[in-house]
C-alpha positions as CSV (number, residue, x, y, z in Angstrom):
1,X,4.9,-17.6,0.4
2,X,8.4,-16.8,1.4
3,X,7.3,-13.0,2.0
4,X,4.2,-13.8,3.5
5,X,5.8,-15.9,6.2
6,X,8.3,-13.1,7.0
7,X,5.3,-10.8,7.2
8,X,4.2,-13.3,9.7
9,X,6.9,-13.7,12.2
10,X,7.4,-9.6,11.9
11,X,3.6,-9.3,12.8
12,X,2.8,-12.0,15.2
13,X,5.3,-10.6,18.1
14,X,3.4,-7.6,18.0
15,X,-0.2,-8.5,18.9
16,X,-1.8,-7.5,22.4
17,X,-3.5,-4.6,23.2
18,X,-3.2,-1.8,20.6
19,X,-2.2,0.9,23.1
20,X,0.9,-0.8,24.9
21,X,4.1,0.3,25.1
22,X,2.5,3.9,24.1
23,X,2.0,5.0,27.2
24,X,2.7,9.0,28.2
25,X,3.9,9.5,24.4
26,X,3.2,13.0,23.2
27,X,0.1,13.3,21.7
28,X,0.8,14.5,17.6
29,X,-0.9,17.5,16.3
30,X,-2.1,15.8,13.3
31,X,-4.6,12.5,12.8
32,X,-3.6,10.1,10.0
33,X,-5.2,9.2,7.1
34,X,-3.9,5.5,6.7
35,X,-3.4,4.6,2.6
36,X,-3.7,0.8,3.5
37,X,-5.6,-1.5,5.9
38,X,-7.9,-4.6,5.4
39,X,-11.1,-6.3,6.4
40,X,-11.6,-9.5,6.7
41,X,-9.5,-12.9,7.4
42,X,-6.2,-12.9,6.3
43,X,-4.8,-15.7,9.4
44,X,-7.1,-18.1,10.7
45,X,-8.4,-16.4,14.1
46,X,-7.1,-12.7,13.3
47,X,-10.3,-11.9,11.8
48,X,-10.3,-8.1,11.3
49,X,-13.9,-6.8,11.1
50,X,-14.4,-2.8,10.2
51,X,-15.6,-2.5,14.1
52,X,-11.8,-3.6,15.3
53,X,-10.5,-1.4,12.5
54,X,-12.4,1.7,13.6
55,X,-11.0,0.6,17.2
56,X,-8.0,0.4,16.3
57,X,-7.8,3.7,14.3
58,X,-9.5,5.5,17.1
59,X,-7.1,3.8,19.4
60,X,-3.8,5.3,17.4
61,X,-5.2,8.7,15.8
62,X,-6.2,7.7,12.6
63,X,-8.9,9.8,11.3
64,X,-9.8,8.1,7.9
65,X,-8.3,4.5,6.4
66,X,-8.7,2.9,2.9
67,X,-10.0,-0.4,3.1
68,X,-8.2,-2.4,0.1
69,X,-9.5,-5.5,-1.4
70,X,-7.2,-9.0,-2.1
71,X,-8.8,-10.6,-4.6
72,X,-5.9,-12.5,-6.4
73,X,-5.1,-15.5,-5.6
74,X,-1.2,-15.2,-4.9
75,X,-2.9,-12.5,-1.9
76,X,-4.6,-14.4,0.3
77,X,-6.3,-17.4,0.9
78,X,-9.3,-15.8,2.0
79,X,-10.4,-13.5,-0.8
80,X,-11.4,-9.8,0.2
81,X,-13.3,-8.2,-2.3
82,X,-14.3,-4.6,-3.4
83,X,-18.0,-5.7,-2.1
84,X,-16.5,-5.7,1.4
85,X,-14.6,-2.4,0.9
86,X,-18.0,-0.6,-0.2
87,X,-19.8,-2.2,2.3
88,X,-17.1,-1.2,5.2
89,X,-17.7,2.4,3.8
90,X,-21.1,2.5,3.4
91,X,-21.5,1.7,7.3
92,X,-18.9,3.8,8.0
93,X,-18.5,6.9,5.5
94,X,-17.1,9.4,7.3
95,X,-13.9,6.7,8.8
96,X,-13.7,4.4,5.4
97,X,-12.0,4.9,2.0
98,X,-12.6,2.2,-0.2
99,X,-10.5,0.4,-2.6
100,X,-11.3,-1.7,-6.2
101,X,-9.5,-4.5,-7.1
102,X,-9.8,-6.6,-10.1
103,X,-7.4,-9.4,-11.3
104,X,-6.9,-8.7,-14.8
105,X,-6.8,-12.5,-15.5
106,X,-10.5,-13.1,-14.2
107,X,-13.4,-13.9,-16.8
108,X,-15.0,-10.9,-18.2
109,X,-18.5,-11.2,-16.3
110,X,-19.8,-10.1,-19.9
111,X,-22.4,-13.7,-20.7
112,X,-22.6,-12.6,-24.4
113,X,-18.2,-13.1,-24.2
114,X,-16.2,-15.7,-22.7
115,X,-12.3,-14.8,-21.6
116,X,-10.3,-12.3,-19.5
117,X,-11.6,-8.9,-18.7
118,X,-10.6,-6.3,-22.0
119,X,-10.0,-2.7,-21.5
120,X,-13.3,-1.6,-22.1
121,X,-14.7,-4.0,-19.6
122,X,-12.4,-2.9,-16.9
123,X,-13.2,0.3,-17.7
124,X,-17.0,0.1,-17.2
125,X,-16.5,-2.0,-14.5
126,X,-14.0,0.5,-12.5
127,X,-16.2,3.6,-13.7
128,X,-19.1,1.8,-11.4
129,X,-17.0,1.1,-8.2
130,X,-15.6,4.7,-9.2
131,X,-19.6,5.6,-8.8
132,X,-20.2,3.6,-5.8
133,X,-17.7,5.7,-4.1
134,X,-13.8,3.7,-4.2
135,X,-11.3,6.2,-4.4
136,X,-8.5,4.1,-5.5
137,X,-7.7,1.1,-7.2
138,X,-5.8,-1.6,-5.0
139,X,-3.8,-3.8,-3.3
140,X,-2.8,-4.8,-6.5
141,X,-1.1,-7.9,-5.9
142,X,-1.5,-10.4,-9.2
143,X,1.4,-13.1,-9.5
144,X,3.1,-11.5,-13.0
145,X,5.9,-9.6,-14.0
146,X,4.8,-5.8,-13.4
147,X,5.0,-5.3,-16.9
148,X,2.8,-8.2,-18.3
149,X,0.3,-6.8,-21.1
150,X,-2.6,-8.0,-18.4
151,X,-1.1,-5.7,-15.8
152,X,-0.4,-2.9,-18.3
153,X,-4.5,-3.2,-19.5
154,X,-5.4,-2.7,-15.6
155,X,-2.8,0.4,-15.3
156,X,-4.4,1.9,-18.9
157,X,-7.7,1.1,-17.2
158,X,-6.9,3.0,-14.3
159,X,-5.7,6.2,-15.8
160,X,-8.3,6.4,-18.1
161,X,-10.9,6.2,-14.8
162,X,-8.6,8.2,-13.2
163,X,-8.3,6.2,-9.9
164,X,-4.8,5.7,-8.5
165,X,-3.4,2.1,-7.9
166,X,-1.2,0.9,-4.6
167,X,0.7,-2.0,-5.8
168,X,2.4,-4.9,-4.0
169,X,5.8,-5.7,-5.7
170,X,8.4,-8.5,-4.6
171,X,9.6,-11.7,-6.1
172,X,5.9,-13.6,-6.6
173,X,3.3,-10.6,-7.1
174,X,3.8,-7.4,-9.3
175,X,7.6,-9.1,-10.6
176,X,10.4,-7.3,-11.0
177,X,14.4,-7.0,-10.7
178,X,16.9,-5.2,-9.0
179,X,16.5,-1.5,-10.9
180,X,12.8,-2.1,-10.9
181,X,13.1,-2.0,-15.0
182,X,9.5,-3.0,-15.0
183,X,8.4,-0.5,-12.8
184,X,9.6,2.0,-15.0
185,X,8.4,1.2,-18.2
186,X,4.6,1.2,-16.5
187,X,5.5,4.5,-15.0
188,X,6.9,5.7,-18.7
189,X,3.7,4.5,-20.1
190,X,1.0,5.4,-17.7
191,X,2.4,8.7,-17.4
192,X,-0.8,10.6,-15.7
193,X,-1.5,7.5,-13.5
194,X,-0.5,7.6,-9.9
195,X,1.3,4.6,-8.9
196,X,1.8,4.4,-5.2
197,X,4.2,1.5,-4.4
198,X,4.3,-1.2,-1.1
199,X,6.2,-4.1,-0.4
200,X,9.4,-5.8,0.0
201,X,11.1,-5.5,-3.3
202,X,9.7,-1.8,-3.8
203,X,10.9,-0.8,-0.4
204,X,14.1,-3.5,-1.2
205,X,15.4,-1.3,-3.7
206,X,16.0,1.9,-1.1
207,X,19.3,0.5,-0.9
208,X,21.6,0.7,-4.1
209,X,22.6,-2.8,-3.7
210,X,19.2,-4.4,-3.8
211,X,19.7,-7.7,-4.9
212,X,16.7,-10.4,-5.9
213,X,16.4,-11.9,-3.4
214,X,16.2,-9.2,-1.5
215,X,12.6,-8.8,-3.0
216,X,11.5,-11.9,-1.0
217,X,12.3,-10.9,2.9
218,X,13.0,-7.6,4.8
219,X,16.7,-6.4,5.8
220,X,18.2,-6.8,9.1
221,X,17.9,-3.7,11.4
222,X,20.1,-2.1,11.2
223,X,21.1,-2.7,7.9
224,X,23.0,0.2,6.4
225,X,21.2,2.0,3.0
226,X,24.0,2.3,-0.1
227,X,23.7,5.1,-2.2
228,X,22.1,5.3,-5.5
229,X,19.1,3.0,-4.9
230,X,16.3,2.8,-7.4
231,X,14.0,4.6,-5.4
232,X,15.7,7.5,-5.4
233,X,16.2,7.5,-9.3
234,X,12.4,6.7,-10.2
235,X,11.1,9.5,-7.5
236,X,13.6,12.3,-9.5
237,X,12.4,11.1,-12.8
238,X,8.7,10.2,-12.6
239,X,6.2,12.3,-10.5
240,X,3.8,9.9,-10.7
241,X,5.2,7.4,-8.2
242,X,4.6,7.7,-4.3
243,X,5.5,5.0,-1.4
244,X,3.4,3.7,0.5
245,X,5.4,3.5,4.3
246,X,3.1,0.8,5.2
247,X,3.7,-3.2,6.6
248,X,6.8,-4.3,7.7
249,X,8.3,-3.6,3.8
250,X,8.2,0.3,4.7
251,X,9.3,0.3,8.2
252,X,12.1,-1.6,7.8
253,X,12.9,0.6,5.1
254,X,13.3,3.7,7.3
255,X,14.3,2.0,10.7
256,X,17.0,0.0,8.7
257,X,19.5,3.3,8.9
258,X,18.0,6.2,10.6
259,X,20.0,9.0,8.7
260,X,19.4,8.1,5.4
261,X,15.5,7.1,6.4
262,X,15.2,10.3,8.0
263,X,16.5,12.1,5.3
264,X,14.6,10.2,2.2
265,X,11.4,11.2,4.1
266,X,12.6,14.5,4.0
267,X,13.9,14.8,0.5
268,X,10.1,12.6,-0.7
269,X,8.1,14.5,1.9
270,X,5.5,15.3,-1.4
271,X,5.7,11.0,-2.1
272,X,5.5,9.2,0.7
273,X,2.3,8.6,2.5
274,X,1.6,6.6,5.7
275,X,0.4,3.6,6.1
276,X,-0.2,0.5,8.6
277,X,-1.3,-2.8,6.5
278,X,-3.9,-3.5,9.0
279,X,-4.6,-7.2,8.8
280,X,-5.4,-8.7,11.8
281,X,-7.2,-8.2,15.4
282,X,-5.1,-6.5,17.8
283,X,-1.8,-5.3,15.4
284,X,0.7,-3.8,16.4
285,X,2.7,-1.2,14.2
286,X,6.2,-0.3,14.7
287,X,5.2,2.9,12.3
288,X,3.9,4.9,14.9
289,X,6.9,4.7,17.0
290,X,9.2,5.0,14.1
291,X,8.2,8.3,13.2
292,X,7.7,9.7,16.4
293,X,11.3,8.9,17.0
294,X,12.2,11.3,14.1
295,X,11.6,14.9,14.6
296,X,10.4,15.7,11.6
297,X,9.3,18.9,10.3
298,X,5.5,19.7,11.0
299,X,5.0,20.4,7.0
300,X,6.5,17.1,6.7
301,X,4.9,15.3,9.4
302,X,1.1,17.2,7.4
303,X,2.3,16.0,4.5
304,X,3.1,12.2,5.0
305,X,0.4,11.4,7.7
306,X,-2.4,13.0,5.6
307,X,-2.1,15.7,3.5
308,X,-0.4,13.8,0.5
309,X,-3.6,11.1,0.3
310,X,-5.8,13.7,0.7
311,X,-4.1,14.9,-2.7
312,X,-3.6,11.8,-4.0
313,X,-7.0,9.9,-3.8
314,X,-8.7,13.8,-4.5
315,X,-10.6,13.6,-0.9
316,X,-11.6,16.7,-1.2
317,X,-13.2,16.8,-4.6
């Protein structure tokens, strides 16, 4: 609750009319593929249909976005499932990559057996959505440590499907601590599954002195990053993580010291992958103007605003 109400007072300052305040800004030479957007409710009169997605993606450059389903219920109040993904692409296949989502603590669907989904099942049941065209398995967002056996069945699942998972980590959903311990032993386990991380105690632990409570709310601006964070480490040691840049998580992240924001995108050009966390009618995202501001490299910019998803969801297979 505590992060979704920062999320709010971030997000609601920024509604109005998509284009403003982007007036006579250069246009880029390459269209995003966005790793993370909704559809549906997610605030009472926000509604976000696929129509005011599509506007809004036409409205900022974005050439393709993944819709990802919230179906747990520490996400949302308003559940967002993988139906409304597929459906979102099948009306719009050439603009929509869709998600899965299952919560691994939701009955098995199987009438001949009663209790939470098994491997097998969630195998089966991610090989159809797999099928039906989803491309990636996420926002995974469940309210248990990141390493609880449930969550480890869904990352197993996953690999063995081979679909990637974007995760939500802070101090309710996807639980961890300062070092992201958890974190690591998935990554140690799941060695061949790509784990793309979002969220404010992912994107916390940037800074080396990421503390627990820093998992719940987003850093001042400017807040300066202290050496050694836990990013850093897990990105050198497992290349199976990425970062999703998306939601107020990610762009405080780089906007909350410049230099060293400027320089991690630099140094994680091959892991980083933008993002907006589309929710509602009308957002605004500081993203856009964030990374404009930065002169990066055009093989950087390629890789981050599309050329990394297009690797990492397999677009072109």
């Amino acid at each position: 609750m505590r992060t979704t109400l920062c999320l709010l007072a971030i997000l609601l300052p920024l509604f109005g009319n998509a284009d403003d305040g982007r007036a006579g800004k250069p246009k880029r030479k390459f269209k995003y593929i966005d790793i993370h957007t909704h559809v549906g409710r997610y605030y009472w009169e926000k509604e976000l249909t696929v129509e005011g997605l599509i506007k809004l993606m036409d409205q900022n450059g974005i050439e393709k976005a993944c819709v990802l389903p919230l179906v747990s219920p520490e996400s949302c109040l308003f559940p967002q499932t993988t139906d409304d993904a597929l459906a979102a692409y099948k009306k719009y296949p050439e603009r929509i990559i869709p998600f899965c989502s299952v919560d691994p603590r939701a009955n098995s669907g199987n009438p001949k057996r009663f209790g939470r989904i098994d491997l097998p099942g969630l195998v089966s049941l991610l090989t159809r959505y797999k099928k039906m065209g989803a491309k990636g398995f996420g926002e995974h967002q469940v309210g248990l440590p990141f390493d609880h056996p449930l969550m480890m069945t869904v990352y197993e699942a996953c690999e063995k499907v081979d679909l990637p998972i974007l995760f939500h980590l802070d101090d309710i959903r996807g639980i961890d601590t300062p070092g992201l311990p958890r974190l690591e032993n998935a990554l140690k386990a799941y060695p061949k599954l790509r784990f793309i991380g979002h969220a404010a105690g992912f994107w916390a632990s940037i800074s080396g002195d990421a503390r627990f409570e820093d998992f719940s709310r987003y850093p001042k601006i400017p807040t300066p990053v202290a050496p050694k964070g836990a990013l850093d480490r897990l990105l050198a040691r497992y290349p199976n993580l990425y970062c999703d840049l998306s939601e107020p998580g990610g762009y405080c992240a780089i906007a909350r010291d410049r230099k060293f924001g400027r320089a991690f995108l630099l140094r994680w050009a091959d892991r980083c992958l933008f993002g907006t966390d589309y929710l509602m009618a009308d957002q605004q995202i500081p993203q856009f103007e964030l990374l404009d501001s930065l002169d990066l490299p055009e093989d950087v910019q390629q890789k981050i605003y599309r050329g990394n998803a297009i690797r990492v969801l397999k677009l072109n297979n």
